[in-house]
C-alpha positions as CSV (number, residue, x, y, z in Angstrom):
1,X,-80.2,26.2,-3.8
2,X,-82.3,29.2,-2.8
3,X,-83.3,29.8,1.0
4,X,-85.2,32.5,1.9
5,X,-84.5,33.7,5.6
6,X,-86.3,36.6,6.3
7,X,-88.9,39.1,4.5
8,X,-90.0,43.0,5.4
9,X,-93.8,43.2,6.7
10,X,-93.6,46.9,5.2
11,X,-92.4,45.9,1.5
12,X,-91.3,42.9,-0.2
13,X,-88.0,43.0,0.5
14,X,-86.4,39.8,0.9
15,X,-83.2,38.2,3.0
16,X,-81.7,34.9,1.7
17,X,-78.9,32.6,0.6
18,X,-78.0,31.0,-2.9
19,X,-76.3,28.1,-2.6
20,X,-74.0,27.7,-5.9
21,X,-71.1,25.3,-6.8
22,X,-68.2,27.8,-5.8
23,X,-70.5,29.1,-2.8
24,X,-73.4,30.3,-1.4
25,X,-73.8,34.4,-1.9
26,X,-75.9,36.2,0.3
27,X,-78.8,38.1,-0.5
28,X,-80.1,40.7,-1.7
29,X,-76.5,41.5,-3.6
30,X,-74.7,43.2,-6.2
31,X,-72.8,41.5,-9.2
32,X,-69.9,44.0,-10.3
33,X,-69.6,43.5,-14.0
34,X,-66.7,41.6,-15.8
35,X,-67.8,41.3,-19.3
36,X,-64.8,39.9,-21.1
37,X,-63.2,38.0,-17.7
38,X,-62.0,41.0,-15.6
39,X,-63.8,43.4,-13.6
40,X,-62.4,46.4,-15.2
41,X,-59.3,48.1,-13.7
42,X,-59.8,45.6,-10.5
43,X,-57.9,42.4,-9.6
44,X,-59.3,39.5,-8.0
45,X,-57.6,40.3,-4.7
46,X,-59.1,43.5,-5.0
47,X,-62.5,42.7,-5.7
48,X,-63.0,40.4,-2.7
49,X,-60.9,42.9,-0.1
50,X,-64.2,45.4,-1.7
51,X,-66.7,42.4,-0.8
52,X,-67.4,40.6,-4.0
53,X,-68.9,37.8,-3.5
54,X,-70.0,36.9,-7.3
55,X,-69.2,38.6,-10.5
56,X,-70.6,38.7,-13.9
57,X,-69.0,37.3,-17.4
58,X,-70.4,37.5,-20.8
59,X,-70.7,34.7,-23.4
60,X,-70.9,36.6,-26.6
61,X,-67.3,38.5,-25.8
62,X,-65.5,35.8,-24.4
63,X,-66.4,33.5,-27.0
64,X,-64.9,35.9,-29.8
65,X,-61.6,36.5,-27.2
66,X,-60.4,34.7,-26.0
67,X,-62.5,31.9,-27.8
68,X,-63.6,28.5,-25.6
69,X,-60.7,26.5,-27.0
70,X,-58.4,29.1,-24.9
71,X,-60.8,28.8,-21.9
72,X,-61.3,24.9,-21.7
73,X,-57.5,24.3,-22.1
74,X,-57.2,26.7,-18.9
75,X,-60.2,24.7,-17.1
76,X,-63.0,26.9,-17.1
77,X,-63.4,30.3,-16.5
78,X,-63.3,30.4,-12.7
79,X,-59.5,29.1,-13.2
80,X,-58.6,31.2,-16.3
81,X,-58.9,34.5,-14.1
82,X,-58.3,33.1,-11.5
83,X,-61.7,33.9,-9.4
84,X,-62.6,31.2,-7.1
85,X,-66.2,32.6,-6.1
86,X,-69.6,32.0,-8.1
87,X,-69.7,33.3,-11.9
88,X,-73.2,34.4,-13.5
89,X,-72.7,34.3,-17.2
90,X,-75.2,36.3,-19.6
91,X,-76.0,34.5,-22.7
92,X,-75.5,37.4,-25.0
93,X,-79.3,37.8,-25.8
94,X,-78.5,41.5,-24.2
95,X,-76.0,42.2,-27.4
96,X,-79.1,41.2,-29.6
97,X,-79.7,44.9,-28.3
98,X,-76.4,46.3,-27.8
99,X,-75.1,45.4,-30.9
100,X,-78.0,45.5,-33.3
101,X,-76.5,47.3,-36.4
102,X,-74.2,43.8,-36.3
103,X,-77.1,41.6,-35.5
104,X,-79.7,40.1,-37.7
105,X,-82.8,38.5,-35.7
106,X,-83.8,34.7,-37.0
107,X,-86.5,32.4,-35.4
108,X,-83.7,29.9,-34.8
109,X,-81.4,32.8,-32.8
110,X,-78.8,35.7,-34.2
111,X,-76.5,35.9,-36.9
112,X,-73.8,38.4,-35.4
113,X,-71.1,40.5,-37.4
114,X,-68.4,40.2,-34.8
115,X,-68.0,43.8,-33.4
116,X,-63.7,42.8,-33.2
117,X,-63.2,42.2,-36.9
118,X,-66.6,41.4,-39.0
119,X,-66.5,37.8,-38.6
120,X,-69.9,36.2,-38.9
121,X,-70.8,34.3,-35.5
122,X,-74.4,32.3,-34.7
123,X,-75.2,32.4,-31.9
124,X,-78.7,30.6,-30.8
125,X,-80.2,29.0,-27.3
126,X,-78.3,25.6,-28.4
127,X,-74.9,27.7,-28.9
128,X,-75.4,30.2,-25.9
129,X,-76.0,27.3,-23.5
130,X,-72.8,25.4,-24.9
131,X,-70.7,28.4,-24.4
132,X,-71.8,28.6,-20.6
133,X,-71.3,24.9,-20.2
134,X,-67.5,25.4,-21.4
135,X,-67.0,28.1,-19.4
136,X,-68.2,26.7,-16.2
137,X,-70.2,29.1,-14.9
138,X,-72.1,29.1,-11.2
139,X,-75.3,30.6,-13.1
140,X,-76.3,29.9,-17.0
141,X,-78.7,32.7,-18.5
142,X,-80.8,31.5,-21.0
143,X,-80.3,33.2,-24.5
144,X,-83.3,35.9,-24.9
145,X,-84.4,38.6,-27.1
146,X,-84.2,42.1,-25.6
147,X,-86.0,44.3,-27.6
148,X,-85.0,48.3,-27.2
149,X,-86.8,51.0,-25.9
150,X,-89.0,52.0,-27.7
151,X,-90.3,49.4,-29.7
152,X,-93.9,48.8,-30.8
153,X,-96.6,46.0,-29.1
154,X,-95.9,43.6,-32.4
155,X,-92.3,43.9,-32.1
156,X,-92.1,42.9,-28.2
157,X,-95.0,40.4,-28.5
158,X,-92.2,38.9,-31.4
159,X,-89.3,39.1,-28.5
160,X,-92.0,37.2,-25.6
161,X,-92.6,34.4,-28.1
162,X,-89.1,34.4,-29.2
163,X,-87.8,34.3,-25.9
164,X,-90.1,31.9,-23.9
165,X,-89.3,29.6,-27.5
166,X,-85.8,29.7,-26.8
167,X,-86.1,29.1,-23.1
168,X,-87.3,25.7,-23.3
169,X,-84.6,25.0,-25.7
170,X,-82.4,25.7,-23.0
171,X,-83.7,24.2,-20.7
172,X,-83.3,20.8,-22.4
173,X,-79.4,21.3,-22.9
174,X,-76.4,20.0,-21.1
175,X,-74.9,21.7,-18.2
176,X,-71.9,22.0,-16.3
177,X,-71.4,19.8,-13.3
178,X,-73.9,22.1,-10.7
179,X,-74.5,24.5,-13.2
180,X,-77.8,26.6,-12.0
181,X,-80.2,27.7,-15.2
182,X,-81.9,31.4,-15.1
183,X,-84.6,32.1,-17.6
184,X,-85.5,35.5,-18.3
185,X,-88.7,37.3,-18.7
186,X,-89.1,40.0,-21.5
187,X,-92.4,41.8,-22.1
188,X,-90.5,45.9,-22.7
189,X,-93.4,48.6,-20.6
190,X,-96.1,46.6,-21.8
191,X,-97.7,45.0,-18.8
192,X,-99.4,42.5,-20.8
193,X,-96.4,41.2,-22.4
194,X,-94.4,40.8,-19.3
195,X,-97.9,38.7,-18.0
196,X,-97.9,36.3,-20.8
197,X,-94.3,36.0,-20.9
198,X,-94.0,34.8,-17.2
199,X,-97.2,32.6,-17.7
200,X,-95.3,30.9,-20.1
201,X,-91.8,31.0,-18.4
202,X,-92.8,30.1,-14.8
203,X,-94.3,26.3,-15.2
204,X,-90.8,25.4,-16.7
205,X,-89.4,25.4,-13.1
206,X,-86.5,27.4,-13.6
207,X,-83.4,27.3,-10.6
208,X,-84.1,31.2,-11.1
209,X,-86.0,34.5,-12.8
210,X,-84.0,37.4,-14.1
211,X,-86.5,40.8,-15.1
212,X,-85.2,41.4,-18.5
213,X,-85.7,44.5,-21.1
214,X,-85.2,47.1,-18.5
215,X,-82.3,49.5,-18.1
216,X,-83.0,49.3,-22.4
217,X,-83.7,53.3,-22.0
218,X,-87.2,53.3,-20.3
219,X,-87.9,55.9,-18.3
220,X,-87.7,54.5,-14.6
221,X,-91.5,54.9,-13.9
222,X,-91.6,52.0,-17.0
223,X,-88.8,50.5,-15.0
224,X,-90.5,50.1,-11.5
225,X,-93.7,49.2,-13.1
226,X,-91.8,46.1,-14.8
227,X,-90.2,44.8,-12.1
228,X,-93.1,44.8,-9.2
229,X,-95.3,43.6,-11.6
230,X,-93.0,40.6,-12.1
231,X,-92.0,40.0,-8.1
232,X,-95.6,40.0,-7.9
233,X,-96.0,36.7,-9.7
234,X,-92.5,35.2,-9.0
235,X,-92.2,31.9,-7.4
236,X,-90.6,33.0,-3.9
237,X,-88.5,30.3,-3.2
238,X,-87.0,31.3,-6.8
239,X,-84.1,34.4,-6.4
240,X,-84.7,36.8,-8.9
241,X,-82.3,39.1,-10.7
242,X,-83.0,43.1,-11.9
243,X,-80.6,43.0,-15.1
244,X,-78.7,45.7,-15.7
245,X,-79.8,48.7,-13.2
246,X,-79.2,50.6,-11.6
247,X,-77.9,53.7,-9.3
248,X,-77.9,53.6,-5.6
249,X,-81.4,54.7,-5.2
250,X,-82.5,52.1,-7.6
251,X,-81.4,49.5,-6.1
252,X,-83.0,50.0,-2.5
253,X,-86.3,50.6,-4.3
254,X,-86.1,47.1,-6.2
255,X,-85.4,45.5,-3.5
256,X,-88.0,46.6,-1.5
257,X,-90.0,45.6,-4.7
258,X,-88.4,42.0,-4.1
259,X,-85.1,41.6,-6.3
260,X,-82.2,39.5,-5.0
261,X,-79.7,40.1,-7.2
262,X,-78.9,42.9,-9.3
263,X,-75.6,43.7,-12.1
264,X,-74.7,47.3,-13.6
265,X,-72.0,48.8,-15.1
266,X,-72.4,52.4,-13.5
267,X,-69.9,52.0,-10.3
268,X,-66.8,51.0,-12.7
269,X,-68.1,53.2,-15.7
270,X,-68.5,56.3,-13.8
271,X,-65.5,56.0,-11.8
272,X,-63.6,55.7,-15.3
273,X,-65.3,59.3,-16.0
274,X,-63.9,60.7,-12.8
275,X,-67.2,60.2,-10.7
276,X,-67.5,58.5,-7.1
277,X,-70.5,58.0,-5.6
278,X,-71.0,59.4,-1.9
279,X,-73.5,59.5,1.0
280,X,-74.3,63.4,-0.6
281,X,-74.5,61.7,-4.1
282,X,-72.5,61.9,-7.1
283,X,-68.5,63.5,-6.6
284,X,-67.0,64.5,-9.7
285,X,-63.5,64.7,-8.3
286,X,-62.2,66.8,-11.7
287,X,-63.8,69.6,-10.4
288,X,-62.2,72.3,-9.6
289,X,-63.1,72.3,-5.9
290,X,-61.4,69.5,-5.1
291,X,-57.7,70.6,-6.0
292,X,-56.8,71.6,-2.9
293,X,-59.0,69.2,-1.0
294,X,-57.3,67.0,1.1
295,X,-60.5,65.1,2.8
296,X,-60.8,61.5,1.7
297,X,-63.6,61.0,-1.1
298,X,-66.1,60.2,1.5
299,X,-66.1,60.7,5.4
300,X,-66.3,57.1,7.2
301,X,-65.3,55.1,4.3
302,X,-63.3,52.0,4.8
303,X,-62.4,51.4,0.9
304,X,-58.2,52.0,0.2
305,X,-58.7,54.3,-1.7
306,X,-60.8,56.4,1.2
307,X,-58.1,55.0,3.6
308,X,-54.8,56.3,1.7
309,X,-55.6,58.9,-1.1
310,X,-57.2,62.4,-0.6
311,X,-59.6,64.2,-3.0
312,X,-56.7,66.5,-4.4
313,X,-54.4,63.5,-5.3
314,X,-56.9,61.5,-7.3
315,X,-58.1,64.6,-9.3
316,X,-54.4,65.4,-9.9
317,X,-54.4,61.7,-11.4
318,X,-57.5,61.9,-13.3
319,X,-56.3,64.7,-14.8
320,X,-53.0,63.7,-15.6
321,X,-55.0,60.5,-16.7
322,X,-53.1,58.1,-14.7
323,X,-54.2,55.1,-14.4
324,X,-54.3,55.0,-10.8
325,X,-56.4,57.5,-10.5
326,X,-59.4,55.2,-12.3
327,X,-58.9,52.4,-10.4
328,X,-58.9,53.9,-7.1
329,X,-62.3,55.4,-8.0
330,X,-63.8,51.7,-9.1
331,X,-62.5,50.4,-5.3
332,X,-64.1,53.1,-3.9
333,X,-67.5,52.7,-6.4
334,X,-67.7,48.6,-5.9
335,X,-67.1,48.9,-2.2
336,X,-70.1,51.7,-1.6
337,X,-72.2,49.5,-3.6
338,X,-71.4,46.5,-2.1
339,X,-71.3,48.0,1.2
340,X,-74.9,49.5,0.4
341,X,-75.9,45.7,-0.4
342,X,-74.5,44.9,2.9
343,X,-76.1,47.4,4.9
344,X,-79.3,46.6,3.8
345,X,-79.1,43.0,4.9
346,X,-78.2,43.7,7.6
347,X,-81.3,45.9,7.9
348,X,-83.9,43.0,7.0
349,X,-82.1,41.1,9.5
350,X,-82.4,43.3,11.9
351,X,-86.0,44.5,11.0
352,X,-85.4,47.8,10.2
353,X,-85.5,48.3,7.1
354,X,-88.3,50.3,6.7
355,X,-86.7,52.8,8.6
356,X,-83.1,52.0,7.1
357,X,-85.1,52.8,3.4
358,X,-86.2,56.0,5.0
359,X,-83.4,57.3,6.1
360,X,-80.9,56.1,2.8
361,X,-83.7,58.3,0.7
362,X,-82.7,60.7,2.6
363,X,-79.0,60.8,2.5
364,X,-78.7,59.6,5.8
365,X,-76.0,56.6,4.8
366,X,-72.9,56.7,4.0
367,X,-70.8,53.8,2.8
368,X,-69.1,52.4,6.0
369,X,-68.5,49.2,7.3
370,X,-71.7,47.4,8.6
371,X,-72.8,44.3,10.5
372,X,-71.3,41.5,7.8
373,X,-74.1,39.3,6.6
């Protein structure tokens, strides 16, 4: 399931392999984000021409719409979009955060007021892991409690227990033919929540550890602390998921703190705001500056957008708010991040990534092609 190929003496960054039913992904990697069965603005074509390799879907969403009686007459989600690589499914536990004003908390799971037109919905570790089972997915989360940011010691200690409660539930329930099963550990900033809560989580022998209740609105100190206190203690011939996070610069410091796999919705979200990211940082291209500036959005870059469009024309899009415009900015986001997942394989294979993580810090990378891995 999990092979781990290669580590860095100077960190604990990790090189590896996870084998799944619709493939084996390399690691360390990047999950772009398709919540309700589409990464957004991007086709399927597209997303494996920017090197997608395994995407993310969302039970609570695609249960509301387009409902599982939709998605098991179509044969699972993999066929209903038409994406023949590995899925990782969340369980919705994250919209017991996201949604809160529509969610009431039970011992036995969440009683949602759907967020599409008020409709009651239950969803519980029994229901969550049903869901995933329907749809098919590579990678099953189980169904957690994220508490927010800030929320007092009683409050998370309520989330650990709730969540490692839940956990075995799911463990114990049906899967999909080669279905792999995550659990996730909670614990918010405090250190001895996120102890107990892997304590309890890591003798159930999971097929894999997500970091869960970060990205919540902790500041990123809380953040880092989290998620090298957890690599610490993680089984390593176990891949382990960062949920949520992060920028660029987060992402080569977790994993050199030992994450595998990470998902985030910045790369599509900011490129929907006008925003690229760059070897020099963020580009906002409806500035000004860039009306009359007929350089690609980054020097080197092998993305179509890059290849094809200059500066001027995509700000002349953006501001005309065609739709273009957007989704040449997410094929140029997806492919720098997945091209910055890429580069730093390449650097643990190579050992160098010590220096590679020096030099990225300081804006020494851009996102070209590198060594495929």
């Amino acid at each position: 399931m999990f092979q781990l190929l290669k580590t860095d003496p100077a960190s604990r960054a990790r090189l590896g392999q996870l084998k799944t039913a619709h493939g084996t992904v390399p690691t360390p990697m990047f999950m772009p984000v398709g919540t309700q069965g589409t990464v957004k603005a991007m086709d399927p074509r597209e997303l494996r021409e920017v090197g997608a390799q395994i995407i993310l879907g969302n039970t609570y969403h695609l249960n509301l719409r387009p409902g599982m009686d939709v998605i098991r007459a179509a044969g699972g989600l993999h066929s209903f979009m038409a994406w023949p690589a590995p899925i990782l499914t969340d369980s919705g536990g994250y919209q017991v955060f996201s949604l809160a004003k529509l969610a009431r908390l039970q011992d036995e799971g969440v009683a949602f007021q759907s967020h599409i037109d008020g409709a009651p919905l239950f969803l519980g570790p029994c229901e969550a892991m049903a869901i995933q089972r329907d749809l098919g997915s590579d990678i099953a989360m189980v169904f957690d409690d994220c508490p927010p940011y800030p929320a007092s010691t009683d409050r998370v200690a309520d989330a650990v227990a709730r969540t490692v409660r839940w956990a075995r539930v799911c463990r114990e329930q049906p899967r999909a033919t080669g279905q792999l099963v995550f659990a996730i550990g909670q614990g918010g900033v405090y250190d001895s929540q996120r102890e107990e809560c892997w304590r309890e989580l890591l003798p159930l022998d999971f097929d894999g550890y997500a970091i869960g209740g970060v990205s919540v609105g902790e500041p990123e100190a809380d953040l880092m602390r989290a998620v090298a206190l957890s690599t610490a203690v993680l089984p390593t011939d176990k891949p382990r998921y960062a949920m949520g996070v992060g920028t660029p610069l987060q992402l080569v410091e977790l994993v050199a703190l030992g994450v595998d796999l990470f998902d985030c919705v910045l790369p599509t979200r900011m490129a929907r705001h006008g925003t690229a990211y760059t070897a020099m940082g963020a580009l906002c291209l409806k500035a000004s500056a860039c009306r009359d500036d007929f350089r690609p959005i980054s020097e080197g870059c092998a993305c179509f957008a890059c290849q094809h469009f200059t500066r001027a024309y995509l700000r002349h899009l953006l501001k005309a708010n065609e739709i273009l415009g957007m989704r040449m900015l997410t094929v140029h986001n997806l492919h720098y991040y997945l091209e910055l997942m890429k580069q730093m394989r390449a650097a643990l294979s190579e050992g160098r990534f010590a220096a590679w993580r020096e030099g990225f810090a300081k804006g020494g990378y851009a996102c070209q092609n590198g060594p495929a891995l």
